[in-house]
SESE-604665 format. One line per 10 residues: their letters; for each residue x, y, z of N, C-alpha, C. Coordinates in Angstrom, 2 decimals. Example, Ala and Ser with C-alpha at 12.3 -4.5 7.8 and 13.67 -1.06 7.14 Angstrom:
# residues 2
as) 13.19,-5.69,7.80,12.30,-4.50,7.80,13.20,-3.30,7.80 | 12.85,-2.25,7.08,13.67,-1.06,7.14,12.90,0.03,7.87;
# end
This chain:
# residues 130
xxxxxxxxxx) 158.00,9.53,156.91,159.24,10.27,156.99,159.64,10.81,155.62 | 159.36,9.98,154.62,159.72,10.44,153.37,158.77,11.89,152.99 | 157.74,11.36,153.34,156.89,12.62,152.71,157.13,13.95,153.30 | 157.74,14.09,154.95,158.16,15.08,155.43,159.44,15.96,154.79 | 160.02,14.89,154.42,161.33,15.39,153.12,161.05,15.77,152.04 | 160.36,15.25,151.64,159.38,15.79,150.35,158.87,17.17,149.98 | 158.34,17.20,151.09,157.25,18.67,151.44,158.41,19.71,151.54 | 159.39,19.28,152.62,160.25,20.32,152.64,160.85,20.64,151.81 | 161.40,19.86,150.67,162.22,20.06,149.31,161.24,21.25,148.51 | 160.00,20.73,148.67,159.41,21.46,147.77,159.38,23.19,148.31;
xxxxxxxxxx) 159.10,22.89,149.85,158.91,24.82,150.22,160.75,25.24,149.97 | 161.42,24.69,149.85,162.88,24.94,149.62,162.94,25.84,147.85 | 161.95,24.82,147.28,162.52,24.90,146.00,161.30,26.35,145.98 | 160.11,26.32,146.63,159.11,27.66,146.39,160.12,28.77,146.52 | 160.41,28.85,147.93,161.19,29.94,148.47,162.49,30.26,147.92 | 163.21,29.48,147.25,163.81,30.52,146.12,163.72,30.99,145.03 | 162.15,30.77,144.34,161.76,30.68,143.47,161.21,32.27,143.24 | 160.52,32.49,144.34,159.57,33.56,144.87,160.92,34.62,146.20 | 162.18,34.50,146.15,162.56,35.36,147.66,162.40,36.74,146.98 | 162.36,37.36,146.04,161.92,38.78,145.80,160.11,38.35,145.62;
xxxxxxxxxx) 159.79,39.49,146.97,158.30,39.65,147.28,157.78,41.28,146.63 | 158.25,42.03,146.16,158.33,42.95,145.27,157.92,42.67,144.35 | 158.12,41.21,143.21,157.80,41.09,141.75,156.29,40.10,142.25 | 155.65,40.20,141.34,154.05,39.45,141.40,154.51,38.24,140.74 | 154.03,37.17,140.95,154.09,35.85,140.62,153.55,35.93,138.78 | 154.01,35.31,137.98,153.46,34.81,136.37,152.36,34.32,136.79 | 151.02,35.12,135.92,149.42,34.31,135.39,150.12,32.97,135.02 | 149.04,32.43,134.78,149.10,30.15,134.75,148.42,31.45,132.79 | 148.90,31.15,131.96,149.04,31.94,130.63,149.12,30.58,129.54 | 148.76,30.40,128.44,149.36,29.95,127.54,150.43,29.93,126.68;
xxxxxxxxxx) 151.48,29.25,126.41,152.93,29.28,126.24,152.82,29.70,124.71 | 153.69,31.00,123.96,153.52,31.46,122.61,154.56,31.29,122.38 | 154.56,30.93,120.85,156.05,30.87,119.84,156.77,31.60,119.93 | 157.71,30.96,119.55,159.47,31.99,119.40,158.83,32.27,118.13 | 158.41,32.00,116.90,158.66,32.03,116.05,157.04,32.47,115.24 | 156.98,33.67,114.66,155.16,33.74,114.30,155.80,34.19,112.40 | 155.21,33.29,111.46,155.42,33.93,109.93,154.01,33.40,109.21 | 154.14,34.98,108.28,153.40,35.16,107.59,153.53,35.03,105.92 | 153.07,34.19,105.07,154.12,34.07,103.96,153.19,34.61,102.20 | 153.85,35.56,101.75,153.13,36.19,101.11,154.14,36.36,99.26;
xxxxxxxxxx) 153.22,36.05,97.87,153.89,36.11,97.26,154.66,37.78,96.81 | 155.79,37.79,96.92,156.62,39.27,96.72,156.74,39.71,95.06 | 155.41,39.20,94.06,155.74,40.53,93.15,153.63,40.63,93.01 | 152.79,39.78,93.67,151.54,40.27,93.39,151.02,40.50,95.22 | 151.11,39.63,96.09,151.04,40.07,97.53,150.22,39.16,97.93 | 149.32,38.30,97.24,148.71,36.61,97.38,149.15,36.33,98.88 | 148.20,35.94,99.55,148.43,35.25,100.71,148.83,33.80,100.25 | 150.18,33.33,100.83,150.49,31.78,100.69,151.11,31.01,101.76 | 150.34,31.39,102.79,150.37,31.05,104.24,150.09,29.25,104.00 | 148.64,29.32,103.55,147.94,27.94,103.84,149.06,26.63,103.04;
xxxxxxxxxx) 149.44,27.10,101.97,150.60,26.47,100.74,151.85,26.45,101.66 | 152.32,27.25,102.34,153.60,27.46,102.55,154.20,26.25,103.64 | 155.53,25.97,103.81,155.90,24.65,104.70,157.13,25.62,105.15 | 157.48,25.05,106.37,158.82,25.83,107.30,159.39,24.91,108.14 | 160.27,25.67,109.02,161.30,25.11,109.63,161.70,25.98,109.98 | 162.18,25.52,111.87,163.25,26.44,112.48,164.12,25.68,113.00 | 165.44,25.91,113.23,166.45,25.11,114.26,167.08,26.19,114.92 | 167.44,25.24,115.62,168.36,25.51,116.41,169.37,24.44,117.43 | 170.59,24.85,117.14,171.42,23.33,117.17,170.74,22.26,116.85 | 170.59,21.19,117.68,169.66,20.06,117.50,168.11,20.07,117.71;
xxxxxxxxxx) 168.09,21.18,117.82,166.87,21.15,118.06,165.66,22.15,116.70 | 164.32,20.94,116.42,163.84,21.62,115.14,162.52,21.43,115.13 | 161.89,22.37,114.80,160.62,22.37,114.71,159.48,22.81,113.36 | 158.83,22.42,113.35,157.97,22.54,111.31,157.00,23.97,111.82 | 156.50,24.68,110.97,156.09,25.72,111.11,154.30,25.19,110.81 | 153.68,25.53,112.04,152.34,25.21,112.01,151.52,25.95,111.76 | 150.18,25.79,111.43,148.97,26.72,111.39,149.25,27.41,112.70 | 148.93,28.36,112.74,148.41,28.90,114.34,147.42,30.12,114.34 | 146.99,30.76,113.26,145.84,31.64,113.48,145.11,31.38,111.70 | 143.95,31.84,112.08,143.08,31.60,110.91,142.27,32.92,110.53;
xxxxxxxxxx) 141.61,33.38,109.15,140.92,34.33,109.13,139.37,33.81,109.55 | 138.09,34.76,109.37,137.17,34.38,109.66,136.79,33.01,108.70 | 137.13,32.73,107.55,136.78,31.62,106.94,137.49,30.16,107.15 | 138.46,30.42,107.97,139.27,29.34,108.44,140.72,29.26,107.90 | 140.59,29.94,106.58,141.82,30.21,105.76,143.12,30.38,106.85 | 144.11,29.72,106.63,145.58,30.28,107.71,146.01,31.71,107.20 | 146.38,32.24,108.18,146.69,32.98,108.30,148.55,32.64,108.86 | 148.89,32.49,109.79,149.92,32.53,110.73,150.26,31.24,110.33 | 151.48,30.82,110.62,152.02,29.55,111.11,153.19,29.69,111.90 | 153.62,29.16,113.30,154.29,29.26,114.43,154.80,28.12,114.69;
xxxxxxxxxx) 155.82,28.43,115.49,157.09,27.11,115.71,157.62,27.16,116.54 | 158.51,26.65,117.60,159.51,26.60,118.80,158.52,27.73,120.08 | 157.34,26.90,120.53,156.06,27.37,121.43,157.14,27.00,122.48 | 157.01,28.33,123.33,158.12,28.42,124.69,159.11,28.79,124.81 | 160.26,28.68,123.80,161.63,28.24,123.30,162.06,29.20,123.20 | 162.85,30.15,124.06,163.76,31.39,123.40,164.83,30.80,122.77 | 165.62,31.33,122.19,166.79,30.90,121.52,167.30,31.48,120.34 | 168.15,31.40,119.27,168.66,31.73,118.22,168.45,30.85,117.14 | 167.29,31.37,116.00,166.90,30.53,115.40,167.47,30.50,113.93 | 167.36,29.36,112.96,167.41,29.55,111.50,166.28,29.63,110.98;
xxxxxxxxxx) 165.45,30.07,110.04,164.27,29.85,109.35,164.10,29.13,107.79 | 163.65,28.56,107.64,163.28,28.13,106.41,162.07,28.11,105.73 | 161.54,29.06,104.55,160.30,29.00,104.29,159.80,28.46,102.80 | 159.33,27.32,102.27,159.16,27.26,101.11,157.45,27.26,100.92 | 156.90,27.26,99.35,155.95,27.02,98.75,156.23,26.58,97.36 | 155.05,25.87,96.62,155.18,25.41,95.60,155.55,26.23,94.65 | 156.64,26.46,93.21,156.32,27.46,92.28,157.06,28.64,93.37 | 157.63,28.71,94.28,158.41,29.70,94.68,159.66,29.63,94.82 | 161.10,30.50,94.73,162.13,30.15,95.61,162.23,29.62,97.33 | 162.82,29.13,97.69,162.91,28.70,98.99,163.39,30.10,99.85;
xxxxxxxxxx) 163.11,30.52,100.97,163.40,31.63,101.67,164.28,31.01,103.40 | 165.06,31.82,103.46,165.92,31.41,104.41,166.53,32.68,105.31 | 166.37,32.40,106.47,167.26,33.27,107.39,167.73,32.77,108.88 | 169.15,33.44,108.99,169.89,32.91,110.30,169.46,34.13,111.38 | 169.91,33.59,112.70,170.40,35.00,113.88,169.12,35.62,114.16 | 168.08,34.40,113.98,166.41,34.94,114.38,166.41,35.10,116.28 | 166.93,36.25,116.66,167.17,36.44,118.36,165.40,36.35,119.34 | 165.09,35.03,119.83,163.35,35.37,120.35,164.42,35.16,121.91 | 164.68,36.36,122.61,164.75,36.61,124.20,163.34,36.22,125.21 | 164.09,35.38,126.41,163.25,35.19,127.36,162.72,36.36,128.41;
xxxxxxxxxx) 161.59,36.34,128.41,160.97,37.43,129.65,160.90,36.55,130.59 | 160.33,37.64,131.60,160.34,37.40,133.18,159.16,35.80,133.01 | 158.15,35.94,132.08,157.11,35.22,132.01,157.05,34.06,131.47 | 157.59,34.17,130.02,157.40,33.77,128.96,158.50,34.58,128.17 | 158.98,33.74,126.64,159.70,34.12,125.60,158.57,35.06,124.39 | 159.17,35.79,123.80,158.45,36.83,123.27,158.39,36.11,122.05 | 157.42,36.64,120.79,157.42,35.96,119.70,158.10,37.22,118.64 | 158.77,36.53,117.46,159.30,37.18,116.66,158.40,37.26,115.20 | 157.78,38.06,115.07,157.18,37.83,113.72,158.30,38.01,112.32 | 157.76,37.10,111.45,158.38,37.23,109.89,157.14,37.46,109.28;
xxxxxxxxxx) 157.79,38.38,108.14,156.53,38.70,106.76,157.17,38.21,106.50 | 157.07,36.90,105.57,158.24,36.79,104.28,157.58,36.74,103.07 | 157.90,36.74,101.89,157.91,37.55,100.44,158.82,36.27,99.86 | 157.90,35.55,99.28,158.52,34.69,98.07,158.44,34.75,97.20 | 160.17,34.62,96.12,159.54,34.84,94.93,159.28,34.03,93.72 | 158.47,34.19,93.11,158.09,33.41,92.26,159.20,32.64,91.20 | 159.41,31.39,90.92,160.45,30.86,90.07,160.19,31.02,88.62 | 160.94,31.77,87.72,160.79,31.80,86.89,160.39,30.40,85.58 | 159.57,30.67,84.92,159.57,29.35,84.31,159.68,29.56,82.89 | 160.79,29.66,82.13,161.17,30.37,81.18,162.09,28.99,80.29;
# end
């Protein structure tokens, strides 16, 4: 008896999931970042992706900025954060020997599918050592 309740909950929960037969169902896809940065020094143009460390929040919620794409030598390229997560983000980007880089009101909107990713170039600049 239970399982008959069961089953039915579930075609309950299909069928409003799916009542517009007009839109095609979401591919089974891999889930991409809110958040895609690229981190580069801003007075010679040095890639400092692999060096670089991050952070995004949002309210309580926070995530570290990871590898996520590589060149052909393995070198990083990308590092990505909040995989799935639309929302309104803060960013935080540091490296060694650089200023710290920061930005609010990072907007990654949900699609029909999936949340879209927001890319950052960011441009650090070097700390003077004087």
């Amino acid at each position: 008896m239970k399982r008959l309740a069961l089953t039915g909950m579930l075609a309950a929960v299909t069928l409003l999931a799916c009542d517009d037969e007009s839109v095609a169902p979401c591919p089974l896809a891999p889930v991409g970042p809110a958040i895609r940065v690229t981190v580069t020094a801003a007075a010679t143009g040095e890639a400092l992706t692999a060096s670089a460390a991050g952070l995004v929040r949002e309210g309580t919620y926070s995530d570290s900025l990871r590898v996520c794409d590589t060149d052909g030598q393995g070198a990083p390229t990308a590092r990505c954060a909040a995989w799935g997560r639309a929302g309104t983000y803060a960013v935080t980007v540091s490296a060694a020997g650089y200023a710290p880089w920061d930005t609010t009101g990072v907007f990654v909107s949900r699609g029909r599918c999936e949340n879209e990713t927001i890319q950052l170039d960011v441009r650090l600049q070097l700390i003077s050592r004087e």
